[in-house]
N, C-alpha and C positions, 0 to 999 in steps of 0.2 A: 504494500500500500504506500504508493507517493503520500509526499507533504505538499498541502498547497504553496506554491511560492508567495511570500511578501512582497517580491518586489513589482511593482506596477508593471505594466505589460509593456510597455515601451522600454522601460530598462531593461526589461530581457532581449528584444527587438536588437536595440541601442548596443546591447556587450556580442552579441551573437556575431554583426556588423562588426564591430571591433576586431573580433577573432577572425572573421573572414579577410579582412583585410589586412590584418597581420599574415596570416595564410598565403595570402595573393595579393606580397609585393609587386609595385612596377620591374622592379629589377630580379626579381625571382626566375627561371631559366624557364620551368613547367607552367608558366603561367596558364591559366583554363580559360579555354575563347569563350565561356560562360558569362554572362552579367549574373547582376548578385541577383537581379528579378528569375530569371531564370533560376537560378541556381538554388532560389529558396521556393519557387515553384514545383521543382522536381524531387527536393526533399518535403511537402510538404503534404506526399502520399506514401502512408505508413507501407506496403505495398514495393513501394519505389526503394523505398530505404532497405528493405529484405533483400531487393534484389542486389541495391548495391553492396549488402553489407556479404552476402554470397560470392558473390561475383570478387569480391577485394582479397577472400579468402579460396577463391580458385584461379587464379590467372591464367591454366587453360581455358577456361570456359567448360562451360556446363551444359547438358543437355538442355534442351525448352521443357522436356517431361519430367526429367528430376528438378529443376528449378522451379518448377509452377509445387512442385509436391514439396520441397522446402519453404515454400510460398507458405501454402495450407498448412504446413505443420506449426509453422510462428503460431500462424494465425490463431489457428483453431487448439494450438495449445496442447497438442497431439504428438505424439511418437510418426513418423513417415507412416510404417506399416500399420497405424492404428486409423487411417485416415476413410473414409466412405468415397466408393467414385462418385458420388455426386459431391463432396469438398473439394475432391483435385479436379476434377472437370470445371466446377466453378472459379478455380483459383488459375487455373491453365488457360479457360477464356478469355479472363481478366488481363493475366500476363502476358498471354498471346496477343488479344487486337489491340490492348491499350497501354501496358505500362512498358513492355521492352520498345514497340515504335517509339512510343514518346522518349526515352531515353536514349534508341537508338537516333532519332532524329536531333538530340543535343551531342551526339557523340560519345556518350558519356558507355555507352554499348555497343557492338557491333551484333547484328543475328544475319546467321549461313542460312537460308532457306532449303539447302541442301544437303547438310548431315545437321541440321536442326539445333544448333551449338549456338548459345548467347555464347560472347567474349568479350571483356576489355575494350572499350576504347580508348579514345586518348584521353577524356575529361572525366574517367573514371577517377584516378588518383586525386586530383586534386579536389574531387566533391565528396569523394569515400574521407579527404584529410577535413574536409570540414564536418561530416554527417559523424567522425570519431569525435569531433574538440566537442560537437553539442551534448555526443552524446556521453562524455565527460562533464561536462558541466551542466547537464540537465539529464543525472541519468534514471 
C-alpha cells in the first residue's frame, strides 16, 4: 500500500522535469530525438512502461506472444502459466494494435513483422533511464 504524497502535484510534475533534464543534457552523446511531451506521453500508459521495462531487461528482443503474456502477468498479478487465454488475448491485442506501434512509431521499439520479435530501438535507453529515476523516486 503507497503513501499518498504531500507534495502538490506540480512539484512532482516540476522534480520529475528536473530529473529529465538532468538525464538529457544538450551535451550528453545519447541524447533521445524524444520531447519531454512525448516522452511523458509514452510513459504515461502503465502498459507502455511493462513493455519498456521488458524490453530494457532483454536486448535481444522478445517475442510479440511472450511479451503480451508478460504484459498480462504484471497486470493481472498472475504467474505466466497461471494466466486464462482470454487475459493474454486481451493483453496481446492491446500490445499488438496499440502500444508496441505507438512506441514503435517514437522509436523507442522496433517490431519484425516477420519472426514476430519486439527489439530495442534507439530511444529505448534513454526513456527506460528516465521511467528507472521515476520509478526510484516514486516507487
Amino acid at each position: 500500500m503507497s503513501v499518498p504524497s504531500t507534495q502538490p502535484h506540480g512539484s512532482i510534475v516540476t522534480n520529475i522535469i528536473k530529473h529529465v533534464n538532468g538525464i538529457f543534457p544538450s551535451e550528453q552523446p545519447h541524447r533521445s530525438t524524444l520531447s519531454k511531451e512525448e516522452l511523458f506521453t509514452l510513459l504515461s500508459n502503465a502498459r507502455r512502461r511493462i513493455i519498456i521495462r521488458q524490453l530494457r531487461s532483454s536486448p535481444e528482443g522478445i517475442d510479440m506472444d511472450d511479451l503480451a503474456r508478460e504484459v498480462a502477468a504484471v497486470e493481472e498479478d498472475l504467474a505466466v502459466n497461471e494466466l486464462s487465454n482470454t487475459q493474454y488475448k486481451r493483453h496481446y491485442v492491446s500490445c499488438y494494435q496499440t502500444h508496441v506501434p505507438k512506441l514503435c512509431e517514437a522509436e523507442v521499439v522496433a517490431y519484425d513483422e516477420d519472426d514476430r520479435v519486439v527489439r530495442p530501438g534507439e530511444n529505448l535507453t534513454p526513456l527506460a533511464a528516465v521511467l528507472e529515476k521515476v520509478d526510484t523516486l516514486y516507487p
